[in-house]
OpenMM code with the backbone's topology and positions (N, CA, C; nanometers):
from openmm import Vec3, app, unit

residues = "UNK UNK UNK UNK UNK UNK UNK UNK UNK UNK UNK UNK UNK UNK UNK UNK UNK UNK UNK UNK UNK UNK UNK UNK UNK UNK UNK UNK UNK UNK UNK UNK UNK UNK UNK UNK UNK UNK UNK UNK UNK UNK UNK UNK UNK UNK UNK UNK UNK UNK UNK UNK UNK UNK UNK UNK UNK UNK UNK UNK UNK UNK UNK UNK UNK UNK UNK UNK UNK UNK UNK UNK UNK UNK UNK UNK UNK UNK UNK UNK UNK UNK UNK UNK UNK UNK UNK UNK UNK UNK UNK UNK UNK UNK UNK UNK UNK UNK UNK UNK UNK UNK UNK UNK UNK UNK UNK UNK UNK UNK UNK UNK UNK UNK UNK UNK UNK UNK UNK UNK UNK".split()
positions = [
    Vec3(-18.0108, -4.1332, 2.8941),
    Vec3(-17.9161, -4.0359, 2.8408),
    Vec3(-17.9371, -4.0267, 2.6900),
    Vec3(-17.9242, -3.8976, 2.6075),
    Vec3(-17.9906, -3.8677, 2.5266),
    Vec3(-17.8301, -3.7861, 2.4399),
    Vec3(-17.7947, -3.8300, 2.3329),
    Vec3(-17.6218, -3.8398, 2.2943),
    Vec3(-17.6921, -3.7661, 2.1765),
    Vec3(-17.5626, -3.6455, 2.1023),
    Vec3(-17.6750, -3.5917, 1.9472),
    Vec3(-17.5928, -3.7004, 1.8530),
    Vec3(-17.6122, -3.5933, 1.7868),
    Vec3(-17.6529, -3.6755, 1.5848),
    Vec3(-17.5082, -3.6977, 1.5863),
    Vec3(-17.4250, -3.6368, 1.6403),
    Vec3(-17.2400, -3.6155, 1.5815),
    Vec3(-17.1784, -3.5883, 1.7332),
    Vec3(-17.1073, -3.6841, 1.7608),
    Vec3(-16.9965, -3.6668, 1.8880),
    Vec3(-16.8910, -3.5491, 1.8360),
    Vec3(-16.8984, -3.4089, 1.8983),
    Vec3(-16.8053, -3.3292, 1.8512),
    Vec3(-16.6601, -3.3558, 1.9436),
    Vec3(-16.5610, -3.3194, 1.8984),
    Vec3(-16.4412, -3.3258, 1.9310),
    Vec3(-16.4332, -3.2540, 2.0426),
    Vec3(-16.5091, -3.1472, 2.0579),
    Vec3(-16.4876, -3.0303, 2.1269),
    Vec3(-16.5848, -2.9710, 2.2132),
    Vec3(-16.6125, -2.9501, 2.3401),
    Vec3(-16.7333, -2.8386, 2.3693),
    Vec3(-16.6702, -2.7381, 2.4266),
    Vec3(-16.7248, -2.6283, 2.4347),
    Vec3(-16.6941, -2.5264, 2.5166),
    Vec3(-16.7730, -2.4651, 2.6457),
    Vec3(-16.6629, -2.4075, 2.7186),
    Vec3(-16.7158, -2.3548, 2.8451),
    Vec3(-16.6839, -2.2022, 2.8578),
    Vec3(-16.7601, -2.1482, 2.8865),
    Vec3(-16.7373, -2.0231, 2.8741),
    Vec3(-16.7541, -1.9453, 3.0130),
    Vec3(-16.6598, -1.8783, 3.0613),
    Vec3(-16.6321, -1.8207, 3.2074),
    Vec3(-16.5417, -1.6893, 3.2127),
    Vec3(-16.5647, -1.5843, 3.3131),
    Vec3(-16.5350, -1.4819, 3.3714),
    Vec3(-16.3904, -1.5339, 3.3418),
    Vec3(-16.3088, -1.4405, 3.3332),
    Vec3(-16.1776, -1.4078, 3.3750),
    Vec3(-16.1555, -1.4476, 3.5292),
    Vec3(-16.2272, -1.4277, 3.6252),
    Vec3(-16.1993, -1.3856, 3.7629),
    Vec3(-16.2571, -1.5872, 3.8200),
    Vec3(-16.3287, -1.6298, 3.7475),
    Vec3(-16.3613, -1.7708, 3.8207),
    Vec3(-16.2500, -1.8511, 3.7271),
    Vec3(-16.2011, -1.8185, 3.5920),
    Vec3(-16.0480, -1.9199, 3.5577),
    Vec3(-15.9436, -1.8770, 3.6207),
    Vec3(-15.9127, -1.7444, 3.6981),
    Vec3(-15.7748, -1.7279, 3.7676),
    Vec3(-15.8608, -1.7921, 3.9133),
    Vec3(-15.9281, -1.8154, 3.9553),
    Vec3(-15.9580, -1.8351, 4.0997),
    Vec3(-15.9698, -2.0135, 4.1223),
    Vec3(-16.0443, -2.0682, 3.9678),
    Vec3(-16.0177, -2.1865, 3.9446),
    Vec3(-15.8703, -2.2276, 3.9524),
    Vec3(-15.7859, -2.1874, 3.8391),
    Vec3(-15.6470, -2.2120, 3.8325),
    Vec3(-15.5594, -2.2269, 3.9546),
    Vec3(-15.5501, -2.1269, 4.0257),
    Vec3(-15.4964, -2.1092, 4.1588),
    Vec3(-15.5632, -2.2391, 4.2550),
    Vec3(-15.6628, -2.2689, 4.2614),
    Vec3(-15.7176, -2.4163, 4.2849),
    Vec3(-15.6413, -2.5551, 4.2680),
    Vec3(-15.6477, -2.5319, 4.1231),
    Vec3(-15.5726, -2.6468, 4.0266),
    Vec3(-15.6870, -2.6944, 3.9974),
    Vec3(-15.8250, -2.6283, 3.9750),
    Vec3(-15.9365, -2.6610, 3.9445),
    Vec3(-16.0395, -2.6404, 3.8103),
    Vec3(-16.1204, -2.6760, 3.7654),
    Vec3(-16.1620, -2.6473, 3.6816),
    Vec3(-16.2928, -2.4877, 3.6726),
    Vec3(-16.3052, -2.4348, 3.6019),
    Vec3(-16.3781, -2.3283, 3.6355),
    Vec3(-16.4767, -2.3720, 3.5994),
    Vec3(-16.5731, -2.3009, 3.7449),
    Vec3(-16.7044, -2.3330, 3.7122),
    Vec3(-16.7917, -2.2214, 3.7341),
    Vec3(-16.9042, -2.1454, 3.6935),
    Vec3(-16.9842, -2.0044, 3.7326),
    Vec3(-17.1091, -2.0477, 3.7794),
    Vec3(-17.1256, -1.9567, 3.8371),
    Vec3(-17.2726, -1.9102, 3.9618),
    Vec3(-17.3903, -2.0054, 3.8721),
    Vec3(-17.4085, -1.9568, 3.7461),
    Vec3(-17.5413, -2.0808, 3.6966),
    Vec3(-17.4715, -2.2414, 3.6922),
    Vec3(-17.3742, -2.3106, 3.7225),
    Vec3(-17.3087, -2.4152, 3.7028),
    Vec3(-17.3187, -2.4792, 3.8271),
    Vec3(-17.2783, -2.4549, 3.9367),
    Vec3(-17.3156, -2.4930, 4.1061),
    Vec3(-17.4897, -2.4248, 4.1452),
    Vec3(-17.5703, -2.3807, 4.0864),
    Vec3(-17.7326, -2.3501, 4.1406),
    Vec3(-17.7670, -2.4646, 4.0491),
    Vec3(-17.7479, -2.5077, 3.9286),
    Vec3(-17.7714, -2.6071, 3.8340),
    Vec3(-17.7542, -2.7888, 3.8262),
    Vec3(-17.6498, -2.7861, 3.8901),
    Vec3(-17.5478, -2.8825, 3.9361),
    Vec3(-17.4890, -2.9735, 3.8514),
    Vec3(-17.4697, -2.9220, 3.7521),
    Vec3(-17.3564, -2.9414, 3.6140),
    Vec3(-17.3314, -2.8675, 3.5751),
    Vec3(-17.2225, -2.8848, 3.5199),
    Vec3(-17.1359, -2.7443, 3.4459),
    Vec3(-17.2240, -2.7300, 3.3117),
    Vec3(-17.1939, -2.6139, 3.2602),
    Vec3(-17.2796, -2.5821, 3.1410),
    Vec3(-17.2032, -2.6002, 3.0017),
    Vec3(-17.1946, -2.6375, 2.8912),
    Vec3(-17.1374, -2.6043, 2.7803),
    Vec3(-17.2205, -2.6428, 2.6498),
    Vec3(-17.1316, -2.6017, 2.5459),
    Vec3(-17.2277, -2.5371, 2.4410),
    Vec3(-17.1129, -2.6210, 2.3864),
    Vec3(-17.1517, -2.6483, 2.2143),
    Vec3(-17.1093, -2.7130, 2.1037),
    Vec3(-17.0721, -2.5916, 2.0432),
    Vec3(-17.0118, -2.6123, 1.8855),
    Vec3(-16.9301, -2.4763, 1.8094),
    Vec3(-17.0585, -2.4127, 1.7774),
    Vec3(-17.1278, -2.4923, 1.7186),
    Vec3(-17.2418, -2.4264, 1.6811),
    Vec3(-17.3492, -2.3309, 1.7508),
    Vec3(-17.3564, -2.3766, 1.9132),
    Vec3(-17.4019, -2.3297, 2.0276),
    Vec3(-17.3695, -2.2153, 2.0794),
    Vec3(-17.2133, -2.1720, 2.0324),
    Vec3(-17.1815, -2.0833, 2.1094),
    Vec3(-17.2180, -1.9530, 2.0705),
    Vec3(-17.2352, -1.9030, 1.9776),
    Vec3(-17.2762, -1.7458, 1.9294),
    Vec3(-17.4016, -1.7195, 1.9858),
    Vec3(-17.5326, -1.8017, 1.9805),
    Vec3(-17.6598, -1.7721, 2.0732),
    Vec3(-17.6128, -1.7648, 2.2079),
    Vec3(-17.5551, -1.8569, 2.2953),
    Vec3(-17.5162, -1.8564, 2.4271),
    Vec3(-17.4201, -1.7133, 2.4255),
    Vec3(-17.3635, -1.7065, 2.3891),
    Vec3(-17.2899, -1.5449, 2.4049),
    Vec3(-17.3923, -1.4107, 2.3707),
    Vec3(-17.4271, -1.4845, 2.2900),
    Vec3(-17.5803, -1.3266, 2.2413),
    Vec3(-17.6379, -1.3291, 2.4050),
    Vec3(-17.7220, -1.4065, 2.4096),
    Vec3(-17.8134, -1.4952, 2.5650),
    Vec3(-17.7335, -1.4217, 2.6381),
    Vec3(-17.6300, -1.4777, 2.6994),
    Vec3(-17.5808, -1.4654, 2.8238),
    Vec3(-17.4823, -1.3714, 2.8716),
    Vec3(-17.3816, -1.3429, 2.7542),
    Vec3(-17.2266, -1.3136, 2.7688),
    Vec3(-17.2487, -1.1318, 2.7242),
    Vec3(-17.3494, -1.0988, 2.6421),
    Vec3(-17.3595, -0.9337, 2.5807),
    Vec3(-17.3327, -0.8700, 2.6393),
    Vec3(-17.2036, -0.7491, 2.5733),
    Vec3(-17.1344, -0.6695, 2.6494),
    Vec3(-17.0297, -0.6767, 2.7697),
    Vec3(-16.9845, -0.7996, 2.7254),
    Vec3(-16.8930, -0.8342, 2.8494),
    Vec3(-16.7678, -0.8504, 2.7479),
    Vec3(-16.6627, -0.7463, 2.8509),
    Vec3(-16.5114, -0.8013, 2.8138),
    Vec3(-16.4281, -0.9281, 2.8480),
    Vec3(-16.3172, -0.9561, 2.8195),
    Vec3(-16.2078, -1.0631, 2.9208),
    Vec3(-16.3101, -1.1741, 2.9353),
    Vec3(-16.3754, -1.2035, 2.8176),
    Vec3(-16.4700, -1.3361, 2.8887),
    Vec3(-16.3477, -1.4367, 2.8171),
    Vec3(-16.3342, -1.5911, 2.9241),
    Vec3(-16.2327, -1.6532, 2.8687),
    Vec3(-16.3373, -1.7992, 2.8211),
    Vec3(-16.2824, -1.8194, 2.6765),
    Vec3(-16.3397, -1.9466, 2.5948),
    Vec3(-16.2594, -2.0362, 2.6233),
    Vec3(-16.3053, -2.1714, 2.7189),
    Vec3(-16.2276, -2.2635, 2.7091),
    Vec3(-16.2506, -2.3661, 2.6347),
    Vec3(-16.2064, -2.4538, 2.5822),
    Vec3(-16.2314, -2.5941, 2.4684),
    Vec3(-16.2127, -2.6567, 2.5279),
    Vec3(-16.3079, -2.7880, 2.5522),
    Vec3(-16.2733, -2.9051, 2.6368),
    Vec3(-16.3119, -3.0545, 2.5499),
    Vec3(-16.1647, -3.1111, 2.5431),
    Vec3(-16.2007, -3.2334, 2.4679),
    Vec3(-16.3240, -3.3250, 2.5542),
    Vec3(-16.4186, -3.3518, 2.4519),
    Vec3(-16.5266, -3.3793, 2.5354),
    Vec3(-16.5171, -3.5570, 2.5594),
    Vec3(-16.4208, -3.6439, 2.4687),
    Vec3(-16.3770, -3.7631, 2.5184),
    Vec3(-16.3088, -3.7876, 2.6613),
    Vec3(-16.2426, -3.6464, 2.6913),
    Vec3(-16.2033, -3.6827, 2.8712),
    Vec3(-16.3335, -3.6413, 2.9709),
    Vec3(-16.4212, -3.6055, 2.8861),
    Vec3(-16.5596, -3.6000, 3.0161),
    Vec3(-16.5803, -3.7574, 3.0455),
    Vec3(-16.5692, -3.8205, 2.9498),
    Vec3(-16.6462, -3.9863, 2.9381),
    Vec3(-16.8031, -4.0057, 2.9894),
    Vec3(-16.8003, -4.0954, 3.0514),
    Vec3(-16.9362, -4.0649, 3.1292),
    Vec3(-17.0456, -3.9319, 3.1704),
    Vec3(-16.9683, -3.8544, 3.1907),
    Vec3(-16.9950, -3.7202, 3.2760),
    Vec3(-17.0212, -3.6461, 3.1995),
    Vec3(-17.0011, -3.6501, 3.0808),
    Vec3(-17.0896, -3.5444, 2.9548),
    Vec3(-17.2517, -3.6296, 2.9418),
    Vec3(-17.3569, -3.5819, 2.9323),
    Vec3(-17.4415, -3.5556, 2.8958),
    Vec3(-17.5295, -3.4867, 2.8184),
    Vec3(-17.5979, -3.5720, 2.7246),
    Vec3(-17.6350, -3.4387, 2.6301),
    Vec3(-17.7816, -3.4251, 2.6739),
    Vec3(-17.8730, -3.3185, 2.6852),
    Vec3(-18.0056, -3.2793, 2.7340),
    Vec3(-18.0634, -3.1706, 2.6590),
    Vec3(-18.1608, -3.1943, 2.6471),
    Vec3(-18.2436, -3.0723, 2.5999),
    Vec3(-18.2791, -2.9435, 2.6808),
    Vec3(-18.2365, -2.8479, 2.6341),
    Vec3(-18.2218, -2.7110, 2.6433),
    Vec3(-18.3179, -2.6466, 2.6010),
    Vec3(-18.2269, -2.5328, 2.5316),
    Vec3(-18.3157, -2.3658, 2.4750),
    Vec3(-18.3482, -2.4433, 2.3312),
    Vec3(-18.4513, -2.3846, 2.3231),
    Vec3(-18.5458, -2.4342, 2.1694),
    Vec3(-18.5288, -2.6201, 2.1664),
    Vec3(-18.5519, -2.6873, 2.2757),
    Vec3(-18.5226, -2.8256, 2.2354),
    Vec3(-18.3947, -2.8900, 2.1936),
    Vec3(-18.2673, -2.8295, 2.1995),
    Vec3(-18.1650, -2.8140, 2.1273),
    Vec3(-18.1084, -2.9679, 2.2626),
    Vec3(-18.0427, -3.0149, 2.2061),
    Vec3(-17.9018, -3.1247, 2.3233),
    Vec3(-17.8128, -3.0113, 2.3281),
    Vec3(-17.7620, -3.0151, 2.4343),
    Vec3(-17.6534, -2.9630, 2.5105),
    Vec3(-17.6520, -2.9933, 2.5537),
    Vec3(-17.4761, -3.0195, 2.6028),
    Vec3(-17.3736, -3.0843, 2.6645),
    Vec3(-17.3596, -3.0782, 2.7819),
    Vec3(-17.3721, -3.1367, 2.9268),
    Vec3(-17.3433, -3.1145, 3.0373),
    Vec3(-17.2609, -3.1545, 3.1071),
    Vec3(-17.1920, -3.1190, 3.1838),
    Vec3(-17.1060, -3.2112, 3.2650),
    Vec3(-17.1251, -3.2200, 3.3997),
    Vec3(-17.1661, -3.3687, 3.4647),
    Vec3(-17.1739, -3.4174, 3.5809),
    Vec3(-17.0541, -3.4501, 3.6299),
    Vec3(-17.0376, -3.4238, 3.7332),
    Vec3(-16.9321, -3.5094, 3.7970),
    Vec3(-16.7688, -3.3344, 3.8244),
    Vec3(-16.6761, -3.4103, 3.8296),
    Vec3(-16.5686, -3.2848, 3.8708),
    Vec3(-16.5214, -3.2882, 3.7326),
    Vec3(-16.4772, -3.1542, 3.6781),
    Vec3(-16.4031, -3.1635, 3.5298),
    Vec3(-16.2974, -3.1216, 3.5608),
    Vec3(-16.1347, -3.1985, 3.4895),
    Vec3(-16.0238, -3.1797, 3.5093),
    Vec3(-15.9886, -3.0818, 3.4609),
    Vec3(-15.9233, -2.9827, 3.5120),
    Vec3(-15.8028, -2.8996, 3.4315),
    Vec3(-15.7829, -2.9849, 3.2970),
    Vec3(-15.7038, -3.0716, 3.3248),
    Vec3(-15.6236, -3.1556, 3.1958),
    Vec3(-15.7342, -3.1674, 3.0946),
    Vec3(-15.8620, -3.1918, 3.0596),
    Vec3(-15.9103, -3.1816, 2.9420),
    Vec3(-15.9525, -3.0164, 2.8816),
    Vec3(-15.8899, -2.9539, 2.9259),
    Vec3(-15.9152, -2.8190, 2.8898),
    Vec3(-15.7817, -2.8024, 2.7443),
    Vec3(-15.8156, -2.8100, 2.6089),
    Vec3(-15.7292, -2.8157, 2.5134),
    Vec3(-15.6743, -2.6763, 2.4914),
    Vec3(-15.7728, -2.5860, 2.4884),
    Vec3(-15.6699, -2.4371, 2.4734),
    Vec3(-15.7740, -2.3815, 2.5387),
    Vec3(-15.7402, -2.1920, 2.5404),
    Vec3(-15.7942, -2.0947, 2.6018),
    Vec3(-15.8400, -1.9692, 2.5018),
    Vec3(-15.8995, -1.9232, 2.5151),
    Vec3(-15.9035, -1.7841, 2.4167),
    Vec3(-15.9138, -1.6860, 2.4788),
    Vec3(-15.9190, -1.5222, 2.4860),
    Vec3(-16.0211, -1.4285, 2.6044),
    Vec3(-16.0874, -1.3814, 2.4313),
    Vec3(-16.2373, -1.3959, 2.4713),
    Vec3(-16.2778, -1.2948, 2.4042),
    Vec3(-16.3832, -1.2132, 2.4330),
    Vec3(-16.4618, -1.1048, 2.3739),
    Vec3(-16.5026, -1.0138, 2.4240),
    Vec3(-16.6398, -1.0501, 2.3585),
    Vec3(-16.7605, -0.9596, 2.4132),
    Vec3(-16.8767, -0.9670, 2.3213),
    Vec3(-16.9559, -0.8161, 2.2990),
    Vec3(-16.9562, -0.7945, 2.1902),
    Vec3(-16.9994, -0.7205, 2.1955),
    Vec3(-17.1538, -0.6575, 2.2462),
    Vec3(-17.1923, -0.5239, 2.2551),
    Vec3(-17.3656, -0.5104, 2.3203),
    Vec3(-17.4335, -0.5885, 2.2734),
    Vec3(-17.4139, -0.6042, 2.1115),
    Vec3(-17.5427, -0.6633, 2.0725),
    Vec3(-17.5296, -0.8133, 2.0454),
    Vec3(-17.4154, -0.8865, 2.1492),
    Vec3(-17.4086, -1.0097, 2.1164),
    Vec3(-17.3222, -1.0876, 2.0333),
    Vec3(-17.3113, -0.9517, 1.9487),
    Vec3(-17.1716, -1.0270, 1.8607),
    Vec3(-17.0432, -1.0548, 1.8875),
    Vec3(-17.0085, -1.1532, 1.7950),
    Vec3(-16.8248, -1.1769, 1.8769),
    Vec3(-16.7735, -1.2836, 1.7983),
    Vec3(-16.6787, -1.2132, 1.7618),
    Vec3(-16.5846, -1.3155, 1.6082),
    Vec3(-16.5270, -1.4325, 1.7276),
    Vec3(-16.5762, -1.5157, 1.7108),
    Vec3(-16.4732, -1.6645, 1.7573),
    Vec3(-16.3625, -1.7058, 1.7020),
    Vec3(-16.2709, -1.7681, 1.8126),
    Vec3(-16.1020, -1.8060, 1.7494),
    Vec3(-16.1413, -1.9022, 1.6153),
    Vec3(-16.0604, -1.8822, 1.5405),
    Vec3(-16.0756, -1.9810, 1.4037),
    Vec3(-16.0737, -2.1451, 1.4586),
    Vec3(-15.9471, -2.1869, 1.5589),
    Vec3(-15.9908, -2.3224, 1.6126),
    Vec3(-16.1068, -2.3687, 1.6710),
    Vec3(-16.2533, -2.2551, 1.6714),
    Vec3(-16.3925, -2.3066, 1.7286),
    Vec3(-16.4396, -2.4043, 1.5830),
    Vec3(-16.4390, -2.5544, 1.6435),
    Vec3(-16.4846, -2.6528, 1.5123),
    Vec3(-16.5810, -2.6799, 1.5525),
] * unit.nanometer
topology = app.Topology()
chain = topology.addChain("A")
for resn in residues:
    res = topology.addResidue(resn, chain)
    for name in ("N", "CA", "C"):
        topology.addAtom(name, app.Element.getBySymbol(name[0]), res)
């Protein structure tokens, strides 16, 4: 297992509107279509997230940002090398509702852009 330079407080997960109300109603954590073909959940650091939204999220409305204190992953976070060699954060194992610290919806624009909540640290 391969941990970065700085344990952040925080990672994020980023998901549809339609898999956090379908999660919720669960009492589950949301997880999307590349997260179960993969078999860890996916998340990105503060710094991570504006490429991963350019990448993945462009032109999508109601996308919901969740923050997940990454001390209640414990074990089950993993950090791995990714896009450009980069660690990112994974999570093995089931992730609780309860470490989910807040929510945001935000949108992205065509070309990728997208002002993040001021609490993205």
């Amino acid at each position: 297992m391969v941990t970065p330079m700085a344990n952040p407080e925080l990672v994020y997960k980023i998901a549809t509107a339609e898999a956090v109300a379908d999660a919720h109603a669960r009492g589950a954590f949301p997880v999307m279509p590349i997260d179960t073909a993969d078999g860890f959940v996916h998340f990105s650091t503060a710094s991570q997230l504006p490429e991963t939204l350019r990448l993945y999220f462009a032109g999508q409305e109601n996308i919901v940002l969740l923050a997940v204190r990454a001390y209640d992953l414990g074990k089950d976070l993993v950090w791995e090398a990714s896009r450009g060699g980069q660690l990112f954060p994974h999570g093995y194992g089931d992730v609780s509702p309860a470490a989910v610290a807040w929510t945001a919806v935000i949108s992205v624009a065509p070309d990728g852009s997208c002002p993040l909540p001021a609490d993205v640290k």
